[in-house]
N, C-alpha and C positions, 0 to 999 in steps of 0.2 A: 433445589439450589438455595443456599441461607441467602439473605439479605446483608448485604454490607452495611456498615455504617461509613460516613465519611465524615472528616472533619474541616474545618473551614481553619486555614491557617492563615488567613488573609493577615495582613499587618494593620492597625488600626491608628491613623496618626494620632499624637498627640495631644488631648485637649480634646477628642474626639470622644462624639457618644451622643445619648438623648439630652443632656446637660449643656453640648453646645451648640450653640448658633451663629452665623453674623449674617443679621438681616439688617437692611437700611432703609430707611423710610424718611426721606425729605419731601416738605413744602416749603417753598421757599422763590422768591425772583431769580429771574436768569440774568445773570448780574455781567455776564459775559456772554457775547456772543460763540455759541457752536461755531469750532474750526473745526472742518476735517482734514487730517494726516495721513499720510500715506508712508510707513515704515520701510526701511531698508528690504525687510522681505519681501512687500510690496503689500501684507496687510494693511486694509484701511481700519479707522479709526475716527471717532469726533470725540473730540471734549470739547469742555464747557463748563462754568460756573455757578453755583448758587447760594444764592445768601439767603440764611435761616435767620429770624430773628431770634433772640434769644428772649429767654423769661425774666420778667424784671427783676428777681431776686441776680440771675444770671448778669443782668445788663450793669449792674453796680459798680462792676468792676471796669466804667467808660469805655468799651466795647458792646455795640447794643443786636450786631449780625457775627455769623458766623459764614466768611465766607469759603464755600467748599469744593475742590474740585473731582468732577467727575469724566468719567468716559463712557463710550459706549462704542464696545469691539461686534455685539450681532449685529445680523442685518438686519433684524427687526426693532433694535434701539432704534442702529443708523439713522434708519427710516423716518422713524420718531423726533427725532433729534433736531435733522435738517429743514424742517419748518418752525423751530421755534424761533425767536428774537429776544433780543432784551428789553426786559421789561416783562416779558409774560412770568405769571405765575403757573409752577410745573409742579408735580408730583413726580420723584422719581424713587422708582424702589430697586434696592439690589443690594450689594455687598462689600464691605471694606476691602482693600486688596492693598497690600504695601509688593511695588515693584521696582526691579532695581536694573540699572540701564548704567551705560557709561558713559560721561560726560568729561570731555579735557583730560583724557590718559586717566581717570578714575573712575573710580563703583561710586556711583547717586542712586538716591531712594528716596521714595515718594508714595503716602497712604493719598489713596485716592477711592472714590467709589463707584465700584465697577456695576454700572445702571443695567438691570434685566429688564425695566419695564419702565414707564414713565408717559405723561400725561398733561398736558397744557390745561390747569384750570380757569384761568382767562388770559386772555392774549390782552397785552400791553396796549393801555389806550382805550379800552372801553371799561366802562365801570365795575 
């Protein structure tokens, strides 16, 4: 019996390859308190805010944070998520994500960063 070969006709998006990435990596205050949503589907959901400072060459321009918003769709964000407070300082790593919803009879869209992992490096109010 010969051996077949096969070929892999997978589509490969866009932009795609060893050359691309989006990885996120913020530290920064939780500048917002964690809401959790509950969508039409009935998926749940928390966002939440962080402000980065920026670098002083960055800060010149009378903006001295960047404030960010995030979500967090697993349940093991989730989890993470719903103990934090403002004021703590977090670490959250994960992915840019531009999503688009309809608001008022229209398309809206919103870069947001979609948290895989994330981490309270001190909680607000102790040194």
């Amino acid at each position: 019996m010969a051996a077949q070969k096969t070929r892999n006709t997978a589509r490969t998006p866009a932009g795609a390859g060893p050359e691309s990435a989006n990885e996120v990596r913020l530290v920064g205050r939780l500048s917002q308190a964690p809401e959790e949503r509950v969508l039409p589907s009935g998926d749940a959901l928390w966002t939440f805010r962080v402000a980065v400072g920026r670098t002083e060459a960055a800060a010149r321009a009378r903006q001295s944070v960047d404030a960010l918003e995030c979500v967090a769709w697993s349940a093991r964000a989730r989890r993470s998520v719903r103990s934090w407070s403002v004021g703590d300082v977090v670490e959250v790593r994960g992915a840019l994500r531009r999503r688009f919803f309809r608001a008022g009879g229209s398309v809206a869209s919103r870069v947001e960063v979609e948290m895989a992992s994330g981490r309270v490096i001190r909680r607000a109010g102790t040194g």
